[in-house]
C-alpha positions in Angstrom: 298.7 -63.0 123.3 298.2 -66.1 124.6 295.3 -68.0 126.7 298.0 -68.8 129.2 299.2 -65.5 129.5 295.7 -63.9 129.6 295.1 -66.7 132.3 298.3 -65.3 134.1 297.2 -61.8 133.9 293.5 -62.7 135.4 295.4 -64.5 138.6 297.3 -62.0 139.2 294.5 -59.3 139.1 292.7 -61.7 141.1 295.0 -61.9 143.2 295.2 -57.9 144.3 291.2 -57.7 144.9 288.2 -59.4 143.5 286.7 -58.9 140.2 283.1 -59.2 138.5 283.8 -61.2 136.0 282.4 -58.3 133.6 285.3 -55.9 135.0 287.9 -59.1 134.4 287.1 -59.7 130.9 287.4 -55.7 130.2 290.5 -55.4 132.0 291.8 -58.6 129.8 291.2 -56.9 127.1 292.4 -53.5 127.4 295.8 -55.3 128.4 295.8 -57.2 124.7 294.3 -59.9 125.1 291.3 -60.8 122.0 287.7 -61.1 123.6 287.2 -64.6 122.7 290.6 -65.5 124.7 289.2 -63.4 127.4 286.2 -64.6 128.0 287.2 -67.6 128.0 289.3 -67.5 130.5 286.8 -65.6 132.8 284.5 -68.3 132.0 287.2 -70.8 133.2 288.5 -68.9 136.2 283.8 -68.8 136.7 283.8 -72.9 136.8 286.9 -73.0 138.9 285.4 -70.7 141.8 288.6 -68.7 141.8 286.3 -65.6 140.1 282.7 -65.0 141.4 280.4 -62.5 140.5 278.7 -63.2 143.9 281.4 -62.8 146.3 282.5 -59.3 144.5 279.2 -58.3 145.3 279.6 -59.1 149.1 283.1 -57.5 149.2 282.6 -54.2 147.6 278.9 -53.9 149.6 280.9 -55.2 152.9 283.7 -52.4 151.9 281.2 -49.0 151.3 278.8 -50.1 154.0 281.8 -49.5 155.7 282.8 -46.6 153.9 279.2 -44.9 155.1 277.6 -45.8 151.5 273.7 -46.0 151.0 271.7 -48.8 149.0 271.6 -47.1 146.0 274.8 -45.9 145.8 276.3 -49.1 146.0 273.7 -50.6 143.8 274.6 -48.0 141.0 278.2 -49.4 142.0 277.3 -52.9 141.3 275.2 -52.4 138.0 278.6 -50.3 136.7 280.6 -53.6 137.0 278.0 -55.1 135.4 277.1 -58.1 138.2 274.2 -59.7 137.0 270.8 -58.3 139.1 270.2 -62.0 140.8 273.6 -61.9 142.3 273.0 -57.9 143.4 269.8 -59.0 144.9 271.1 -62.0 147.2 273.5 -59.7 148.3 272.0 -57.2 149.6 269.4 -59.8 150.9 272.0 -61.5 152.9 273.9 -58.5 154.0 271.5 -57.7 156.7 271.9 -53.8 156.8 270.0 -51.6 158.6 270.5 -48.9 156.0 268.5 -45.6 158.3 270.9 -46.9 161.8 273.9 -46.5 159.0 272.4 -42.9 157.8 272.1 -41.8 161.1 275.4 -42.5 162.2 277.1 -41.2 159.0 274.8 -37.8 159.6 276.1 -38.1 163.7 279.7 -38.6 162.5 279.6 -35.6 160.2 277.8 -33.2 161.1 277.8 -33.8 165.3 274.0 -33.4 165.8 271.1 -32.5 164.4 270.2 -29.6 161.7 269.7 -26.3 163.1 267.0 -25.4 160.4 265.9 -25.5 156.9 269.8 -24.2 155.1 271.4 -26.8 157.4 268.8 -29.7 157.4 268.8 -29.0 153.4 272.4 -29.3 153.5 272.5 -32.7 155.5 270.0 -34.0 153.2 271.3 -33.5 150.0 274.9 -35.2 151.7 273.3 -38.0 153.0 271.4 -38.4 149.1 274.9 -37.8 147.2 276.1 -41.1 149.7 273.0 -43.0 148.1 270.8 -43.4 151.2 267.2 -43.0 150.4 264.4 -40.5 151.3 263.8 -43.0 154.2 266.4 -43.3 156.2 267.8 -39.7 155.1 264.5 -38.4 156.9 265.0 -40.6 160.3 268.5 -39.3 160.5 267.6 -36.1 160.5 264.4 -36.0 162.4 265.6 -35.6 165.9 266.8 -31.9 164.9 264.7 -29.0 163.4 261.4 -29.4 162.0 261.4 -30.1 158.2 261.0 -27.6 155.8 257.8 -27.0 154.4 259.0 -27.9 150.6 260.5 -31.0 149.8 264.1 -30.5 149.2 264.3 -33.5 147.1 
């Protein structure tokens, strides 16, 4: 296949959503396209601005704060599409999230108040912990209900 057509194909996925340019060159390449032609293409679409590693990183961490997702779920997210760990950092840097308001209000939204003792404040716990939302925050969410447990359910 061509580099124009690979070029094509890499617009056109562009155009639907933004990419890390890790997740572009794969997706060149399951479509046919060699991994030399791909990443050179990346690499072009890179220098043009039209790809950037750092505004995918804003979007999907804009999108699953949004989605009621914790730090390190959507850091896991980001280190799957491979976005290099500088460009992970500034964005969560500038995304200025208050990561134990967002617990709490996921933990409001689901559950409608706070645990009514150890089964339920376990079972709060270990939701807010599958959304990625740290011991932190998990525990300041679920404070203003039933005393914690005497062992740690982590």
């Amino acid at each position: 296949m061509t580099e124009q057509g690979a070029r094509d194909s890499a617009l056109r996925a562009l155009g639907r959503r933004e990419h890390s340019a890790a997740e572009l060159q794969a997706k060149l390449q399951r479509r046919g396209h060699d991994a030399d032609t791909a990443s050179e293409v990346v690499e072009g679409l890179s220098e043009r601005g039209w790809q950037s590693d750092t505004r995918y990183a804003e979007m999907l961490l804009r999108n699953r704060v949004q989605q009621g997702y914790g730090r390190l779920r959507i850091l896991a997210e980001l280190e799957a599409a491979r976005v290099p760990r500088d460009e992970i950092s500034a964005a969560m840097a500038a995304a200025d999230c208050d990561w134990t308001e967002l617990a709490c209000a996921l933990q409001r939204r689901r559950f409608g108040g706070p645990p009514a003792g150890a089964a339920e404040w376990q079972k709060q716990y270990r939701f807010l912990a599958g959304r990625g939302f740290e011991s932190g925050p998990i525990r300041a969410a679920l404070k203003g209900g039933a005393q914690e447990p005497e062992s740690d359910p982590e």
